[in-house]
N, C-alpha and C positions, 0 to 999 in steps of 0.2 A: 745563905744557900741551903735548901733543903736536902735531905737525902738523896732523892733522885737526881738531882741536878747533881751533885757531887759525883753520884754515880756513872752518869753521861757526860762528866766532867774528866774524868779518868783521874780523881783524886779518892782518898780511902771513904768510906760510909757506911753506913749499920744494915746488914742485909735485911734485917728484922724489924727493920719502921714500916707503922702501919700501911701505910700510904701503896708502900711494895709488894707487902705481904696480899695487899688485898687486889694489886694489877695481877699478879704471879698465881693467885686463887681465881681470878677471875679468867685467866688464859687457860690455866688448868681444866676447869670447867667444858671451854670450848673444845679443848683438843680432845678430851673424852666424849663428845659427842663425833669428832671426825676419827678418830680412832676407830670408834665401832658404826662408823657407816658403811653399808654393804659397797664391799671394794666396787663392782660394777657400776654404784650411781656417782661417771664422773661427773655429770655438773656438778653432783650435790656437794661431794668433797671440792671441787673448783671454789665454788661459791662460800664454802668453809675456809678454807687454807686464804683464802682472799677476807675474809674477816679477821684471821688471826693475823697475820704478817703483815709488815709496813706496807713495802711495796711488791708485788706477785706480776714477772713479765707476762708474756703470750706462750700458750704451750708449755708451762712448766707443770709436773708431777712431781709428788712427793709421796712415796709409799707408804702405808700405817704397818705399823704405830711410828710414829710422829712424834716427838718431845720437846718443847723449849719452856724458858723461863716466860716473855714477854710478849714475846713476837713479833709487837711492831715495831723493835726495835732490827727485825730481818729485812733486810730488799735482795731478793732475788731477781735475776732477769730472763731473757726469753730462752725457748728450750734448754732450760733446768732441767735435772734430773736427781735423785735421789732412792735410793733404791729401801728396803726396808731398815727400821731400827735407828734412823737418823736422832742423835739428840745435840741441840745448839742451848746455850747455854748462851743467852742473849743481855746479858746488863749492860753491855755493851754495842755500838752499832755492829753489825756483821754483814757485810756487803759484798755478794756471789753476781757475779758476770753472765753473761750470754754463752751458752752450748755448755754448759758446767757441767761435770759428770759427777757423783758421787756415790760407792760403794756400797752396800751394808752394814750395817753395825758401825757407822763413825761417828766423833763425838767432834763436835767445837765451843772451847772452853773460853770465853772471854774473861773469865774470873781468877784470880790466885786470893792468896790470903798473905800474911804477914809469914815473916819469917820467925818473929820473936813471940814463943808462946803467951806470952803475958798478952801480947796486944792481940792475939787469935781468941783469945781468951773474951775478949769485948765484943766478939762480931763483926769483928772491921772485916771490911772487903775492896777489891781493887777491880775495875775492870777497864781491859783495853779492850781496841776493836781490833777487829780482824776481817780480813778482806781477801777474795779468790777470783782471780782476773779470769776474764772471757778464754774459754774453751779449755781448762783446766781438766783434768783427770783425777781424781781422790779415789785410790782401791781402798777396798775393804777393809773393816777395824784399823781407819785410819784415824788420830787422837791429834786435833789441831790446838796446839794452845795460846795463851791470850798477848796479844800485841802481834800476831804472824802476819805476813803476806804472801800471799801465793800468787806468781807471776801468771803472765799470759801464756797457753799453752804445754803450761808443765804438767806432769806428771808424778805424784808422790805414792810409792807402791807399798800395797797392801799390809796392813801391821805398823806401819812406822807411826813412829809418834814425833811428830812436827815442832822444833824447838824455836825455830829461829825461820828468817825470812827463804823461801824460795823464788832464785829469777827465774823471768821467762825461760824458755824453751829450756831446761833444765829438769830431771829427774832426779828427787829425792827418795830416799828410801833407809829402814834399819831405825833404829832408836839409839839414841834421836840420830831424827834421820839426816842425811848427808848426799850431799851430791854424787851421784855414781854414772851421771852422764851428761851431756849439755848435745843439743840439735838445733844450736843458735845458728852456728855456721852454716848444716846443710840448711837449713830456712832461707836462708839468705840469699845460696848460691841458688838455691831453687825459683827466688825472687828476682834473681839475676836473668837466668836462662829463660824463664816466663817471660820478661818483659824482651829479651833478645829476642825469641823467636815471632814476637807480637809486631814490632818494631820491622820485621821481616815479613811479616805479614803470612807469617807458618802456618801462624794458631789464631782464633777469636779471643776473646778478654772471659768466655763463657765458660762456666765450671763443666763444663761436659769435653769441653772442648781441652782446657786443659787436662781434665782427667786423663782424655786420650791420650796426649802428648806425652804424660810423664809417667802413667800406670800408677798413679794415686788415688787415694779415696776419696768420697765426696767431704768428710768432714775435713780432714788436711787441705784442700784446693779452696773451700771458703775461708779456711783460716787464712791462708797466702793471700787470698785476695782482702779479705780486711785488712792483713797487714800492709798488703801494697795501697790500700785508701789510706789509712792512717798515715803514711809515710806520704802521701800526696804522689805517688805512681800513676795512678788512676783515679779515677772518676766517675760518676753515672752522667749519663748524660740526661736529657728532657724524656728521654723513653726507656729511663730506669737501669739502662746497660750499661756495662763500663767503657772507660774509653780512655787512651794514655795521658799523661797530663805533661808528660818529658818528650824530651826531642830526639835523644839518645840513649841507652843504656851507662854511658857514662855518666848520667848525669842524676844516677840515684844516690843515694848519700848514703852510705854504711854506716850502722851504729858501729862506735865505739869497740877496737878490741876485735870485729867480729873478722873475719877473713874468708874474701872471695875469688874466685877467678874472673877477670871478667873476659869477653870472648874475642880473641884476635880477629877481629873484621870489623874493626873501624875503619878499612876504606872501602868495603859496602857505606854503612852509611854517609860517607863522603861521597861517594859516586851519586846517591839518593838527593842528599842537596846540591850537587854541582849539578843532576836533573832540573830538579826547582828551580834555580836559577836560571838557567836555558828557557827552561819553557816561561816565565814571567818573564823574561827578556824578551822572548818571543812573541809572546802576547803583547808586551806593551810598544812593540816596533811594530806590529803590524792593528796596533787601535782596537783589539780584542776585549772585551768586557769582562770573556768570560774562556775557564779555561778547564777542560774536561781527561778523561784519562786517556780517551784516544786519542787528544791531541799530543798528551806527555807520549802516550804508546809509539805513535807515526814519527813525532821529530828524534825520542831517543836512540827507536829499533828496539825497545823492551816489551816484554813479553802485560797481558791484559790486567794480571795480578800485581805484579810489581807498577803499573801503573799507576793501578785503585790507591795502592798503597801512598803513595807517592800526593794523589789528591787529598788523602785523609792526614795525611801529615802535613798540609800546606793550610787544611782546616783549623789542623789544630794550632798552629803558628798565627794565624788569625792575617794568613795569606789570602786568601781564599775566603767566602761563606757562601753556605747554600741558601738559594732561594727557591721556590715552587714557581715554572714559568708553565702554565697550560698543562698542568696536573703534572708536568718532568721537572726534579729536581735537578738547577743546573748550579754550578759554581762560579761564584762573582767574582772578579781580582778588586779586593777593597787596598793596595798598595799601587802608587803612583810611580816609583822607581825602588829599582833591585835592591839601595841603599836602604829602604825601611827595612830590610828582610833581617831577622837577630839570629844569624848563624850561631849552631850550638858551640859551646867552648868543645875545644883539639878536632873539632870540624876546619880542614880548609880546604875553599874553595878557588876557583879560577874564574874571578868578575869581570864580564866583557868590559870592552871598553866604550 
């Protein structure tokens, strides 16, 4: 095993084998030429900071002066940010997320040394990797050291220097820094109340649309919504929009530990499927192919909205599918009796006979 390979091994190595010395001079090299490129020519730095670093997302910036050891040992992803005076310290992999923010003047150390001067003394070195999850925050003169991770969406404020791992939604702060707040829970309950009033058909799945709803900002509301992908909440559909992927708000799964409310109106959505049921009952006693919102509208006495609603969850159930009949989109009943229908769990319903 060579040098480097020990070093990207995360066991001790000679920082000072030739092999290093001359990737670490040859990076050096490159970053003095993006260093002093005229801030205004973004391609040109684009097309630099993409020759120095492993992997560079879509829309990331990084301000000069710019510092690290290797660089292709960095992957970055899309809207990065970095503000001036960044230095990474890369012997190790360093792997930064999507919507990253980071501060001025912060350092990321993948390197320590021996504790026992005799063996500092040889030039051994160690390096771990470190890693900073999607939509993360780093303030200013912040000092990340080697082996960290920084969770999704946290926040570690200004000055602290990073000892040990931070979870998501969680603010660290102080040297070393220390947790001094957690927004794991309102995440969640926020993740709750989204999908409630989705499921009610209040709100769209669309970031504008929640904005409105809850008086939040556009970076917080994408963040909610990746974490409701991630957790399989929702979904894009063929036209790129999201769309529910549950039957219920019951029926999202809380991490571990975290604590919600969820909303006293589960016999709204009980009244919504003992709807459904009716009207495919209906439809398939009177030889109907197909089954629309005005018909759910006319047989329940509900209002136009709550009907739509009511066809778009009978979709998602894979009750229902849309076809294009003479340029109008209408809805098929692809189930041959009520018994296929897979009623959500603490849904009950009243099945004709």
């Amino acid at each position: 095993m060579n040098e480097k390979e020990k070093m990207l091994g995360g066991v001790w190595y000679l920082s000072n084998d030739p092999q290093l010395v001359t990737e670490r001079t040859t990076t050096r090299t490159l970053l003095q030429r993006y260093n002093l490129t005229i801030a205004s020519d973004f391609m040109g730095r684009d097309a630099q900071i993409r020759q120095i670093l492993g992997t560079v997302g879509n829309n990331a910036k990084i301000e000069q002066p710019f510092r690290c050891y290797y660089g292709k040992n960095i992957e970055i992803g899309d809207n990065f940010f970095a503000d001036f005076g960044l230095t990474i310290l890369d012997a190790a992999k360093v792997k930064i997320g999507n919507d990253v923010k980071i501060g001025p003047n912060c350092n990321i150390y993948t390197t320590s040394y021996p504790k026992e001067a005799d063996r500092r003394a040889q030039g051994l070195e160690q390096a771990l990797p470190v890693t900073i999850d999607d939509n993360a925050w780093i303030g200013g003169n912040v000092t990340i050291l080697a082996g960290v991770s920084i969770g999704k969406n946290a926040i570690v404020g200004a000055g602290s220097v990073v000892t040990k791992n931070v979870p998501a939604y969680t603010t660290f702060a102080g040297v070393p820094a220390k947790a001094i707040s957690s927004n794991f829970d309102s995440e969640w309950q926020t993740i709750i109340d989204i999908t409630n009033k989705a499921l009610k058909g209040e709100i769209s799945l669309s970031t504008s649309s929640i904005q409105r709803a809850f008086n939040i900002g556009y970076g917080r509301t994408s963040s909610l919504l990746t974490t409701m992908e991630d957790n399989n909440i929702i979904k894009r559909n063929d036209k790129g929009k999201y769309e529910l992927c549950i039957k219920s708000v019951y029926d999202v799964v809380i991490p571990d530990g975290v604590s919600v409310k969820f909303p006293e109106d589960l016999e709204y959505f009980a009244a919504n499927w003992q709807m459904i049921i009716n009207a495919v009952n209906d439809a398939l006693k009177n030889k109907r192919e197909t089954i629309s919102a005005v018909n759910i509208q006319k047989l329940c006495h509900i209002g136009y909205t709550r009907a739509a609603l009511i066809i778009d969850t009978m979709e998602a159930n894979k009750i229902v599918k849309s076809e294009t009949n003479n340029g109008k989109t209408i809805r098929k009943l692809i189930v041959s009796s009520i018994d296929e229908i897979d009623i959500p769990k603490n849904i009950k319903v009243k099945m004709p006979k």
